[in-house]
C-alpha positions as CSV (number, residue, x, y, z in Angstrom):
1,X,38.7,10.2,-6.5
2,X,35.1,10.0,-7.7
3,X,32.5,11.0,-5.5
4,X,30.0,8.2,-4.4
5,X,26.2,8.4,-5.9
6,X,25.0,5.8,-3.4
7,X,25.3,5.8,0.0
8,X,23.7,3.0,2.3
9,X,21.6,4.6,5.2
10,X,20.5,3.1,8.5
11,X,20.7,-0.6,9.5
12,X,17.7,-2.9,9.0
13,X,16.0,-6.2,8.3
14,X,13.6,-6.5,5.9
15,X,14.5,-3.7,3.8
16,X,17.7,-1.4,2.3
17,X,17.7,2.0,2.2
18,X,20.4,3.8,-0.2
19,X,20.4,7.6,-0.7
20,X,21.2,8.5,-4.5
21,X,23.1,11.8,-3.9
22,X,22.8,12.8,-8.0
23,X,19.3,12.7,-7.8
24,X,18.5,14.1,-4.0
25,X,16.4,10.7,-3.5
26,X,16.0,7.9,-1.0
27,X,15.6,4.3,-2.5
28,X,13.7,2.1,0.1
29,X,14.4,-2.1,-1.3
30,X,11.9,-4.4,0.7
31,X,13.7,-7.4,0.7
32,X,10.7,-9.6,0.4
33,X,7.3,-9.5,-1.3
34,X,5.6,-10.5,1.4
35,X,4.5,-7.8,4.5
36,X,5.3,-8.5,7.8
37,X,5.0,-6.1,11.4
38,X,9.1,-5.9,11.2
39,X,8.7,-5.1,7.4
40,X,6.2,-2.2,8.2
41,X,7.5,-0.7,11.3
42,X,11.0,-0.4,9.3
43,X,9.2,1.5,6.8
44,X,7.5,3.7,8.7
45,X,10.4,4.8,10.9
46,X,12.4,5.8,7.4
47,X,9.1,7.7,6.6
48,X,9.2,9.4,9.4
49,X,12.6,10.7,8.8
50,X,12.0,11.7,5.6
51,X,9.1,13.6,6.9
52,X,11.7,15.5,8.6
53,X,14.1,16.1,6.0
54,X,12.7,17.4,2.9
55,X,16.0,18.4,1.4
56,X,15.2,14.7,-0.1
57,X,13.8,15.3,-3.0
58,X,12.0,11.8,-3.8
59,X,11.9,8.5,-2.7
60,X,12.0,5.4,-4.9
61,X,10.4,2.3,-3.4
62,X,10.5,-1.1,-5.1
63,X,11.0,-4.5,-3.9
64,X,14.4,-7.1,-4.1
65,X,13.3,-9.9,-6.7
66,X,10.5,-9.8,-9.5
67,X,7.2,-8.8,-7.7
68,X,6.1,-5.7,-5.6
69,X,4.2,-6.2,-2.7
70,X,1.8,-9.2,-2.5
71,X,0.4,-9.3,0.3
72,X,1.4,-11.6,3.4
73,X,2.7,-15.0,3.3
74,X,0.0,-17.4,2.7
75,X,1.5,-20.0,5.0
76,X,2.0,-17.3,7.5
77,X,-1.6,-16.0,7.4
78,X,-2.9,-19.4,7.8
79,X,-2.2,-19.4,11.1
80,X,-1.7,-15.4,12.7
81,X,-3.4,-14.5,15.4
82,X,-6.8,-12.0,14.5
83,X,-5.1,-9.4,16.4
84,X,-1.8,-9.5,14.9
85,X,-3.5,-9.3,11.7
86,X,-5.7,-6.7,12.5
87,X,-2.3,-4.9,13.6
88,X,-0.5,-5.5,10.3
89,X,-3.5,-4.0,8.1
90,X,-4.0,-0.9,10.2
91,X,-0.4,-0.1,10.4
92,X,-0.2,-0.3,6.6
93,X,-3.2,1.7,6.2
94,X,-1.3,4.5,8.4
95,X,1.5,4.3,6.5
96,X,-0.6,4.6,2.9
97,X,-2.1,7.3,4.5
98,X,0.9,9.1,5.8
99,X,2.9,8.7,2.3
100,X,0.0,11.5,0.9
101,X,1.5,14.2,3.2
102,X,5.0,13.4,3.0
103,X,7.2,16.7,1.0
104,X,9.1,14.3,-1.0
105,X,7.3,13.0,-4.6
106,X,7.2,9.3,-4.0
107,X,7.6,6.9,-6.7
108,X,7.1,3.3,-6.7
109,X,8.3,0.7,-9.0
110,X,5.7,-2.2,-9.3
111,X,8.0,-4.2,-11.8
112,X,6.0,-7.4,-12.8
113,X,2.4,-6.6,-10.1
114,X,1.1,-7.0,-7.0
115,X,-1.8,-8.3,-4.8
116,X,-4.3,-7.5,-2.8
117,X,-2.9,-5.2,0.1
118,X,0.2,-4.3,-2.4
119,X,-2.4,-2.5,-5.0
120,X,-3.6,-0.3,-1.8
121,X,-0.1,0.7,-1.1
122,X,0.6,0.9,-4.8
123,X,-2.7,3.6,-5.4
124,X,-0.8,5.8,-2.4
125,X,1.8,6.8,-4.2
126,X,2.4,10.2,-6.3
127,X,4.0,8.1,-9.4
128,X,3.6,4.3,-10.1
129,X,5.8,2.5,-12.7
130,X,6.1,-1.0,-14.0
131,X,6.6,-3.7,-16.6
132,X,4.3,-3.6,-19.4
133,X,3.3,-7.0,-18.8
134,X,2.8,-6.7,-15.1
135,X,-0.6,-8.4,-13.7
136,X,-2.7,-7.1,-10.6
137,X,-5.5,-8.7,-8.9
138,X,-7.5,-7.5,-6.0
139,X,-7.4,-11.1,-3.9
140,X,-8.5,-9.8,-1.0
141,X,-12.3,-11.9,-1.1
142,X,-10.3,-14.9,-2.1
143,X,-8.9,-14.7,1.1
144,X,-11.6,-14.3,3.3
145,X,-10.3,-10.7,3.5
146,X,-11.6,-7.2,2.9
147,X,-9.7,-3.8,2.0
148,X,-8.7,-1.9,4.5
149,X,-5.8,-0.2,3.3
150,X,-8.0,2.8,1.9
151,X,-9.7,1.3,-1.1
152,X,-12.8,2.2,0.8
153,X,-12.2,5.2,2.4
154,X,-9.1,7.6,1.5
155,X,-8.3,6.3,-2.1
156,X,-11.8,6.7,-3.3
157,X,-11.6,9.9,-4.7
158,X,-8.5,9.0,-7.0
159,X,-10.2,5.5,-8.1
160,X,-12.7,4.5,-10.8
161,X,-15.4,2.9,-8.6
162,X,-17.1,1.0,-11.5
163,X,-13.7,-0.2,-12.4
164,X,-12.7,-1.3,-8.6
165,X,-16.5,-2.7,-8.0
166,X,-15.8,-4.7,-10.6
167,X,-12.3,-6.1,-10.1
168,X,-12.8,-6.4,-6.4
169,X,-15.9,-8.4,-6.8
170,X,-14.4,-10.8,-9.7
171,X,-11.2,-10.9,-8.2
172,X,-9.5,-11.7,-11.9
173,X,-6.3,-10.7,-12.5
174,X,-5.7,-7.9,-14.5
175,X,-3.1,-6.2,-16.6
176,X,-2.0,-2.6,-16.9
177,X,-4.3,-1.3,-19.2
178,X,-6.8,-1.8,-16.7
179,X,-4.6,-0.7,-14.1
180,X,-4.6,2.7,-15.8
181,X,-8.2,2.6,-16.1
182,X,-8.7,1.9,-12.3
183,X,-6.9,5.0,-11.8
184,X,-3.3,3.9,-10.7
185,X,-1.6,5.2,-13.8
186,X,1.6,3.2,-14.1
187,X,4.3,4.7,-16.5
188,X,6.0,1.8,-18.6
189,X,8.6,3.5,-20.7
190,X,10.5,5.5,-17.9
191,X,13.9,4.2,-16.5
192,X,13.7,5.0,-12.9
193,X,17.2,6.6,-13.1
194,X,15.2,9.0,-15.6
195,X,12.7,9.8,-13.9
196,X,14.3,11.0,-10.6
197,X,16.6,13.0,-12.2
198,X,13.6,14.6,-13.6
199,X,12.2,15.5,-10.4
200,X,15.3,16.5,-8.8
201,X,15.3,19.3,-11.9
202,X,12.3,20.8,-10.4
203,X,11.8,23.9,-8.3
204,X,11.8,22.0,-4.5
205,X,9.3,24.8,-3.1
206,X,6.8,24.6,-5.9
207,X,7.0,20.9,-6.4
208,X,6.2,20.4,-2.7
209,X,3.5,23.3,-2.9
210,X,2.1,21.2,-6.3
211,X,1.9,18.0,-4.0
212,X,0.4,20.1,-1.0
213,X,-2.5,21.3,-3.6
214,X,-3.8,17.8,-4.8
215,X,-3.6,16.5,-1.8
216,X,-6.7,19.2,-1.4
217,X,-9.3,18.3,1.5
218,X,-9.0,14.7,1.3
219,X,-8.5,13.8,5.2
220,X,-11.3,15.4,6.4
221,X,-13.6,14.7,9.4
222,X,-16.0,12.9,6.5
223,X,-13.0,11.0,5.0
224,X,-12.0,10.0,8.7
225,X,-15.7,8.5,9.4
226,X,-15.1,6.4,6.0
227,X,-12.1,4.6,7.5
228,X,-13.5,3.5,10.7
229,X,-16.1,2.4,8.6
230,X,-13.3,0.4,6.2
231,X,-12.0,-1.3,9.8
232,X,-15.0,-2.4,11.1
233,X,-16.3,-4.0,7.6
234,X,-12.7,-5.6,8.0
235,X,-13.2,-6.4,11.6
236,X,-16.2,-8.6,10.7
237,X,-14.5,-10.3,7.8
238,X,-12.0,-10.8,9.9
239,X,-13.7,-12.4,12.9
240,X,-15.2,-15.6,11.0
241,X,-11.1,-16.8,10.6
242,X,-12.1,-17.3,6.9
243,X,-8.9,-16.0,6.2
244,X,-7.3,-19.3,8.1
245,X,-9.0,-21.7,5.6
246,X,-9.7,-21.9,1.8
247,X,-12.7,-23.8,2.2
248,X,-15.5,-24.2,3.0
249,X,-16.1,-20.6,4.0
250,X,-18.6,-19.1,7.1
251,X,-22.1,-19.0,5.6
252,X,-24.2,-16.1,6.5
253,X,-26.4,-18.0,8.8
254,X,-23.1,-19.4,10.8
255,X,-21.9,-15.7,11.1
256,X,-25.5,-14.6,12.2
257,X,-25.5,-16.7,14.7
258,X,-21.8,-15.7,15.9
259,X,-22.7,-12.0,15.9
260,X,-25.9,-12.9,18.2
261,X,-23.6,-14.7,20.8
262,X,-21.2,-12.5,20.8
263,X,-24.0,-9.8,21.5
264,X,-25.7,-12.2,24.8
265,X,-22.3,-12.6,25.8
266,X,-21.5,-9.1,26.6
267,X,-25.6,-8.5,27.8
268,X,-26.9,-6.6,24.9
């Protein structure tokens, strides 16, 4: 009887988790492109056992359908609560930032792009991999959104800033090339298959070791300052519900004179 290469692991919603026993890795399948709090808590708990088992050598996180992560819903954001929002973004941003202390090498297949939120996730993990004619676009200002998934604070020192000044500013869509030149390097001629089976032929000790070394001194007390920063530029984006509407958009008078209320309101 031939032994089975995939075995289904734990029970939940919004994504499928299969461990590949040939290649000591976990596949994680979100079952939509589209975030949600269910979506991220589900993740986060199967990080947090793989945290705790490193005998799992990778883990191999795609999406179910064409397109990695894009974001959430625009019908859905429309209409979700600040706070809930404000709890999607900073649970995601945990999570990103979690996934650069995990043991395991963490690959993610991109297949044809993503958006916004999905590029920040995307720049958090050791090996990115998609179709050669994938597009990306940060559409986060097009949204009445800022990043606050660590473009501004704990990706930084992996990231071309001229590049991401750029992109982020114009908001085009862009395609791999530029990608690569952004500084989220995405392999196009690997078969994911491949690839694991090439990490699984490492040394466990000094590929976690390797992973432990670039990971350097990157959450410092300095970084940590950046990221409160990153919220509370998001916080204010966030607090003129531009993201509710597509237009017309807060001008900076009308947000002025919100900020100035809000300040007599609580006697400052």
């Amino acid at each position: 009887m031939k032994a089975l290469t995939r075995i289904p692991i734990f029970s939940y919603n919004t994504i499928a988790t299969t461990l590949v026993t040939d290649s000591k890795s976990l596949e994680i399948k979100f079952r939509s492109k589209y975030v949600t709090l269910e979506s991220l808590f589900e993740f986060e708990s199967v990080l947090a056992w793989t945290a705790a088992h490193p005998e799992v050598q990778s883990l191999y996180i795609t999406v179910y359908g064409d397109y990695f992560i894009q974001g959430i819903d625009p019908e859905e954001l429309k209409i979700m609560p600040e706070e809930k929002l404000k709890k999607i973004l900073n649970k995601l941003s945990t999570i990103s930032q979690s996934m650069f202390c995990l043991p395991q090498s963490i690959v993610m297949d991109l297949k044809l792009g993503c958006k916004g939120m999905g590029i920040e996730l995307a720049l958090a993990a050791d090996i990115r991999m998609c179709k050669p004619e994938a597009k990306f676009s940060f559409d986060h200002l097009a949204n009445g959104l800022t990043p606050t998934c660590g473009l501004f604070s704990f990706l930084r020192p992996y990231i071309n800033e001229n590049c991401m000044r750029s992109l982020l500013l114009s908001g085009r869509e862009f395609d791999v090339v530029t990608m690569n030149t952004l500084g989220g390097y995405c392999d196009t001629d690997f078969h994911a298959t491949t690839l694991l089976r090439q990490i699984f032929a490492q040394a466990p000790v000094a590929r976690t070791q390797a992973k432990r070394g670039i990971l350097g001194d990157n959450f410092t007390e300095a970084v940590n300052a950046k990221i409160e920063i990153e919220k509370a530029i998001f916080n204010a984006a966030v607090s003129t519900s531009d993201y509710t509407q597509e237009n017309p958009f807060m001008t900076h008078s009308a947000f002025k004179e919100k900020v100035q209320e809000a300040h007599e309101s609580n006697g400052f």
